[in-house]
C-alpha positions as CSV (number, residue, x, y, z in Angstrom):
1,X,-112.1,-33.4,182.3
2,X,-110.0,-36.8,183.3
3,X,-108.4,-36.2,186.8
4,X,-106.4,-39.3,188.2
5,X,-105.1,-39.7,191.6
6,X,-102.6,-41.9,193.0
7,X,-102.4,-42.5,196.7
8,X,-100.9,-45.5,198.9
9,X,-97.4,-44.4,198.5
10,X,-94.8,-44.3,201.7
11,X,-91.5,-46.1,203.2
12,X,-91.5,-49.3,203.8
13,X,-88.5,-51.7,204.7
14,X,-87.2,-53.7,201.5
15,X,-89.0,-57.5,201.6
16,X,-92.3,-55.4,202.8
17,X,-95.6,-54.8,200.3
18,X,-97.1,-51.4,199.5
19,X,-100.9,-51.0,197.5
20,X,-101.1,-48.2,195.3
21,X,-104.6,-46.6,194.2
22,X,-105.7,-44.7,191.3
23,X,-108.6,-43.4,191.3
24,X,-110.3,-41.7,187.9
25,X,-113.2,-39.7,187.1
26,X,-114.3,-37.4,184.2
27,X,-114.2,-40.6,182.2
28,X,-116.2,-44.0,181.5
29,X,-113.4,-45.4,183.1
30,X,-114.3,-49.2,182.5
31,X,-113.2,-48.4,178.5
32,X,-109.7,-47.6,179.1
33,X,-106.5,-49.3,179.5
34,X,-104.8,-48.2,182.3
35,X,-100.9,-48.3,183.6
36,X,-98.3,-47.8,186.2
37,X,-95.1,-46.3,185.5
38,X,-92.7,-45.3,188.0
39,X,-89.4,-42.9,187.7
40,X,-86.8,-42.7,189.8
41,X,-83.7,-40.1,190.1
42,X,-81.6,-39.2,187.4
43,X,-83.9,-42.1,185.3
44,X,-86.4,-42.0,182.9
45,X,-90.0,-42.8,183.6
46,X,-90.3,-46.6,183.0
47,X,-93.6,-48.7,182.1
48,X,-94.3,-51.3,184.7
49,X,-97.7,-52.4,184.2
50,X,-100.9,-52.4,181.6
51,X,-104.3,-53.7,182.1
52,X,-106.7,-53.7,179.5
53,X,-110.7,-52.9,179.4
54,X,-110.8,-56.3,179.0
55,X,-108.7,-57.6,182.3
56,X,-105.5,-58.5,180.2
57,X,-102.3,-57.7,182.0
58,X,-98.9,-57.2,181.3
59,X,-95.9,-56.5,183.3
60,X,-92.3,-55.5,182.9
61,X,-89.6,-58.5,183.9
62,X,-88.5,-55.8,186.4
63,X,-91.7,-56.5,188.4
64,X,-93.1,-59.3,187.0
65,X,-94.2,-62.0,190.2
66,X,-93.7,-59.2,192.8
67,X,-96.1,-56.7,191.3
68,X,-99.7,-57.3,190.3
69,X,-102.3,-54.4,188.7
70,X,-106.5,-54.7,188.9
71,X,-109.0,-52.8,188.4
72,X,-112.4,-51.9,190.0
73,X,-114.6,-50.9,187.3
74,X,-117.1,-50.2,189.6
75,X,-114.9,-48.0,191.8
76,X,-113.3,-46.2,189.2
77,X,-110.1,-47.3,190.3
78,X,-106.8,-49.2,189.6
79,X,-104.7,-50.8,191.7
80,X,-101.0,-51.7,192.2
81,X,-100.5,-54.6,194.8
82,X,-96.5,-54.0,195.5
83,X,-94.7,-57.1,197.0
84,X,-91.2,-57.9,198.1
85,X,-90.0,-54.2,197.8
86,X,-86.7,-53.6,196.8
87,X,-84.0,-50.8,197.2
88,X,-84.1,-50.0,193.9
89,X,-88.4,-50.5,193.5
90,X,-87.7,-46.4,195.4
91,X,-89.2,-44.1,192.8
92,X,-92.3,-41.9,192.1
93,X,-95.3,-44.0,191.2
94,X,-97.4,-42.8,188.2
95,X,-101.1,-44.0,187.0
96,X,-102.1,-43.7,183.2
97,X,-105.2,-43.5,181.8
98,X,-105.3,-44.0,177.6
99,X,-108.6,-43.7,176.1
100,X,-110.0,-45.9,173.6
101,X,-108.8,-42.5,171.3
102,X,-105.3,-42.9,172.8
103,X,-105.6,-39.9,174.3
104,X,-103.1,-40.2,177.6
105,X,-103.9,-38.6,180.9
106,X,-101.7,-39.1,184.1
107,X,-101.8,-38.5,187.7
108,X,-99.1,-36.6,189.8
109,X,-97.8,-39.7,191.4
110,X,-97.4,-40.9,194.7
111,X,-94.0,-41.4,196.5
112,X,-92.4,-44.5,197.4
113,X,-89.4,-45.4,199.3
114,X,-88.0,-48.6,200.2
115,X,-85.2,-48.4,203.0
116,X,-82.4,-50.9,202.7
């Protein structure tokens, strides 16, 4: 069974960087694409990064040059590098996993809260 957890979430002042984890098992994880989505009160969950079995990336303009997603294939885990936190960046953080099926599996998400 695919479990993913997200950890690295927490309050940071807004200008400061946060690294979220996502770590994966019951899966060959290096076959899937994998994504970060965040939702915030009173808002829908919004997509804010992809990266591919193959390395591509893509980002939502929301987060695009302050935000950067890798993998570690060898780990078994994705990453969300988190810079120059905003106010409005405050939200609960979500991993995806989409197999090469498009099956979708996602984490419980991890907390994060920028102070003003």
């Amino acid at each position: 069974q695919v479990q993913l957890v997200e950890s690295g979430g927490g309050t940071v002042q807004a200008g400061g960087s946060l690294r979220l984890s996502c770590a994966a098992s019951g899966t060959v994880f290096r076959l899937n694409t994998m994504g970060w989505y965040r939702q915030a009160p009173g808002k829908q969950r919004e997509l804010l990064a992809v990266i591919t079995s193959g390395g591509s990336t893509n980002y939502a303009d929301s987060v695009k040059g302050r935000f950067t997603i890798s993998r570690d294939n060898a780990k078994n885990t994705v990453y969300l590098q988190m810079n120059s936190l905003k106010f409005e960046d405050t939200a609960v953080y979500y991993c995806k996993l989409t197999t090469r099926w498009n099956m979708d599996y996602w984490g419980k998400g991890t907390l994060v809260a920028v102070s003003s």
